[in-house]
C-alpha positions in Angstrom: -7.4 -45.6 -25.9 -3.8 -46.1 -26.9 -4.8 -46.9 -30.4 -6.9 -43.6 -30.8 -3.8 -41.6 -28.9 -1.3 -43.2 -31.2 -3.6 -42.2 -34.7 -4.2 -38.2 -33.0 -0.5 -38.3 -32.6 0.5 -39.2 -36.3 -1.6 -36.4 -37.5 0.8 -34.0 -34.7 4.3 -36.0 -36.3 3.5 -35.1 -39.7 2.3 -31.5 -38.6 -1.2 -32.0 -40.1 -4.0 -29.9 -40.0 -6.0 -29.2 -37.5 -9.5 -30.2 -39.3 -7.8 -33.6 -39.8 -7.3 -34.3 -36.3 -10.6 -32.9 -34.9 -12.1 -35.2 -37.1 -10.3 -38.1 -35.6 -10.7 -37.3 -32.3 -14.3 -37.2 -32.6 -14.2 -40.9 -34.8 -12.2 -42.2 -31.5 -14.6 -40.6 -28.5 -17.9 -42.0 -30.1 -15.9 -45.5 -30.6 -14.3 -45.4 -26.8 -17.2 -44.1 -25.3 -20.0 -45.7 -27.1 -21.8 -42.5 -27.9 -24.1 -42.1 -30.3 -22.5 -38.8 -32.2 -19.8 -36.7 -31.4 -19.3 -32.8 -32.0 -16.4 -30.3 -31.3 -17.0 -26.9 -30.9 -14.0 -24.3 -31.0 -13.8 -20.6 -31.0 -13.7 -18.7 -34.1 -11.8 -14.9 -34.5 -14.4 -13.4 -32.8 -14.6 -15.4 -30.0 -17.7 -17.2 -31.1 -18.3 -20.9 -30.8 -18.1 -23.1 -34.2 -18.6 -26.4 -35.3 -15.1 -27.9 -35.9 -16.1 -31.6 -36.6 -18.7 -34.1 -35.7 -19.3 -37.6 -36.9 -21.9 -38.8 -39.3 -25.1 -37.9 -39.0 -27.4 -34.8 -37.6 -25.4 -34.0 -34.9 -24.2 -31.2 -36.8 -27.9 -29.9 -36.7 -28.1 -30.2 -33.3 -24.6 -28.5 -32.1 -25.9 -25.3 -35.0 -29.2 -25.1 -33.2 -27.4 -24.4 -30.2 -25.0 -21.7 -31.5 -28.1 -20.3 -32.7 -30.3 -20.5 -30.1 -28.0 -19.9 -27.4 -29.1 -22.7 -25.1 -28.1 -25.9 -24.3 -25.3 -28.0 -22.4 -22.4 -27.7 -24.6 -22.8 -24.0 -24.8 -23.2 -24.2 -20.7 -19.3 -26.5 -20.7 -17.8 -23.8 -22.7 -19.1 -20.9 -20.9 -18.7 -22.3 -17.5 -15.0 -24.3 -18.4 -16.8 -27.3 -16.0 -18.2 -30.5 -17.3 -22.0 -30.5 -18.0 -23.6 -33.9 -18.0 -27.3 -34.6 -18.5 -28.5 -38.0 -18.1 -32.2 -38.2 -19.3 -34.4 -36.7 -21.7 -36.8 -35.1 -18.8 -33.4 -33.1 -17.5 -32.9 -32.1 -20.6 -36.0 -30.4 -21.1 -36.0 -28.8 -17.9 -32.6 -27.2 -18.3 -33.0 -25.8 -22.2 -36.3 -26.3 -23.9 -35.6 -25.7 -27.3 -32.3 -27.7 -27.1 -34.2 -30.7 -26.0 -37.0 -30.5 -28.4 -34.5 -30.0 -31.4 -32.1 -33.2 -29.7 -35.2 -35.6 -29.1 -36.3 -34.6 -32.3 -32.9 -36.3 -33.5 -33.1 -39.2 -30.9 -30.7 -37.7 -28.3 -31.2 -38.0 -24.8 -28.4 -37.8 -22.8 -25.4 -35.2 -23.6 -21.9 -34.9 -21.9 -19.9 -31.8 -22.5 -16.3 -31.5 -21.7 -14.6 -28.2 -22.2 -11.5 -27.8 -24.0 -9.2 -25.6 -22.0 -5.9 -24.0 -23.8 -3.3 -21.6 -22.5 -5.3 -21.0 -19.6 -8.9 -20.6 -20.6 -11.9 -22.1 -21.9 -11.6 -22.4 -26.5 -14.4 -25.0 -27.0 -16.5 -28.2 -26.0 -16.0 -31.9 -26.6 -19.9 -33.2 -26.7 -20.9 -36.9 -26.5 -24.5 -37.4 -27.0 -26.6 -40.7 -26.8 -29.5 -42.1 -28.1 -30.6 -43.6 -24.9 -30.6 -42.9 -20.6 -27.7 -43.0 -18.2 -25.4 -41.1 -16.8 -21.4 -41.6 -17.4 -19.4 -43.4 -15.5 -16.2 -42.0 -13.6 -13.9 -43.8 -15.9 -15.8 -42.6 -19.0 -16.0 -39.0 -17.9 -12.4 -39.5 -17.5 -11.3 -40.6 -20.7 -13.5 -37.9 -21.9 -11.3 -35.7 -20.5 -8.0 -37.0 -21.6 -9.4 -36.6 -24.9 -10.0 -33.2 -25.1 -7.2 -32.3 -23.2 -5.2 -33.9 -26.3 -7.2 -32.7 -28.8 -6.1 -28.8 -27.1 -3.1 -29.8 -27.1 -3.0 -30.6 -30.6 -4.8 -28.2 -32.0 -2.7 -25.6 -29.9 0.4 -27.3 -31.7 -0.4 -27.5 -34.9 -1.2 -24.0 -34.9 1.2 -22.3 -32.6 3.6 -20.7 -35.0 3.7 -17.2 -32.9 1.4 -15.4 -30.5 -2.0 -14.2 -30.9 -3.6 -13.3 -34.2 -1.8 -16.3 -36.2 -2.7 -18.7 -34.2 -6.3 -17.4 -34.2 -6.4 -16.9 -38.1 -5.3 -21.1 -38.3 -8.0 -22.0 -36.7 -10.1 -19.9 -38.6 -9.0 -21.9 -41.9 -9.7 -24.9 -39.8 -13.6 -23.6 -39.3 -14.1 -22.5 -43.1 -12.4 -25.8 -44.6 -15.1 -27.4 -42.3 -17.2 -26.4 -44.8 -15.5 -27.0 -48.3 -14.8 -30.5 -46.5 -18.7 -31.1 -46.0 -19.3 -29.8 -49.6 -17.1 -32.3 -50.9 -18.1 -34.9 -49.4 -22.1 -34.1 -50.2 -20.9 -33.9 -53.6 -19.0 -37.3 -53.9 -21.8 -38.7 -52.0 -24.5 -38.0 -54.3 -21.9 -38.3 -57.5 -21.3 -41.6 -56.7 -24.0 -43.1 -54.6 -21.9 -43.2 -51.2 -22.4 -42.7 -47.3 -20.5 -39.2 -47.1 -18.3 -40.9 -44.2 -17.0 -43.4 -47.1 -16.5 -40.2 -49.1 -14.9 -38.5 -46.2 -12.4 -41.4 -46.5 -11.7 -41.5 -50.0 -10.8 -37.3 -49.4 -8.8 -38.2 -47.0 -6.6 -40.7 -48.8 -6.0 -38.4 -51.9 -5.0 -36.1 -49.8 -2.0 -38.5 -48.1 -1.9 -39.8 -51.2 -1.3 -36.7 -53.1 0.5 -35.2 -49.9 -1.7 -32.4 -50.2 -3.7 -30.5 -47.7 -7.3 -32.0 -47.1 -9.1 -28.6 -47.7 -7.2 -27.9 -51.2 -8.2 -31.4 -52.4 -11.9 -30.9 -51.3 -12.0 -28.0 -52.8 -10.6 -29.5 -56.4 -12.7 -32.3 -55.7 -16.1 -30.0 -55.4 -14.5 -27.3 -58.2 -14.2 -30.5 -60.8 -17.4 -32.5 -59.8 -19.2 -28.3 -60.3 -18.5 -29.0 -64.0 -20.5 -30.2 -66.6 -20.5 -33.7 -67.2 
């Protein structure tokens, strides 16, 4: 825990970017709480929920589906600002239908939802999901919590230059570099026969590397590799 605090807190020192830590933050809950995937949902300009980052996988598909359809527990956390925790598939189905056919469909169980508070209300949802049954324990739920109460605070920091629409407009960079950042890495993935997470990684150190900002190199990165050869 003090590890994954002390990396989410470099990212605040250098005054990073906010996609930078979300995407740590999720790295560290599925590693400290063994879950399976991890997705962060955050409110866009509008209001409406996005996905920020997730780890590796289809999670991503799963947190979209729920955006779209408008069910399921992470949509329940944010709405609600209380923890949502299912333990089994058969829950699951009872409580949102279409959520749980489109999460068994991708192996996933059990969900815990955590809403990120900031400034007084409810901006988002940490979700843990697991391939197999069980509830959380007190002490996970807990650390669950501490996490995205960090990862608010972050974010809330990173972007907090002045009240209202500026901090809103940051984090709606944030959302759309989500999606130059997944473009890249698809890109160097197929390009060079990598899993996108090592391509995520080798973003990432140009970007120190080149002290630039992650979404201006991914977009280079998918600009150049758009080229012919």
């Amino acid at each position: 825990m003090a590890a994954a605090v002390n990396d989410v807190a470099q990212v605040l020192a250098g005054h990073g970017e906010p996609l930078d830590l979300a995407h740590r933050l999720v790295g560290h809950c599925a590693e400290l709480l063994s879950a399976t995937a991890v997705g962060l949902l955050v409110e866009d300009e509008r209001r409406e929920l996005q996905l920020l980052a997730a780890t590796p996988g289809e999670v991503g598909v799963v947190e979209l589906f729920q955006i779209r359809s408008g069910q399921g527990p992470c949509l329940d956390a944010y709405r609600t600002g209380s923890v949502v925790s299912v333990a089994t598939a058969a829950e699951l189905a009872g409580r949102w239908p279409a959520f749980a056919q489109q999460a068994t469909a991708h192996g996933i169980v059990a969900v815990h939802s955590v809403p990120v508070h900031s400034d007084g209300r409810t901006i988002g949802a940490l979700n843990l999901f697991r391939d197999h049954e069980g509830a959380y324990s007190r002490v996970e739920s807990d650390v669950a919590h501490a996490m995205a109460s960090f990862g608010a605070v972050g974010i809330t920091q990173l972007e907090h230059v002045a009240e209202g629409a500026r901090v809103q407009a940051q984090l709606q960079e944030a959302l759309d570099s989500r999606i130059v950042l997944e473009q890249a890495k698809g890109a160097l993935a197929q390009r060079y026969r990598v899993h996108p997470d090592d391509a995520f990684q080798r973003l990432r150190a140009r970007a120190r590397t080149e002290r630039r900002r992650l979404r201006d190199v991914a977009q280079e990165v998918v600009d150049e590799l758009a080229q012919p050869a």
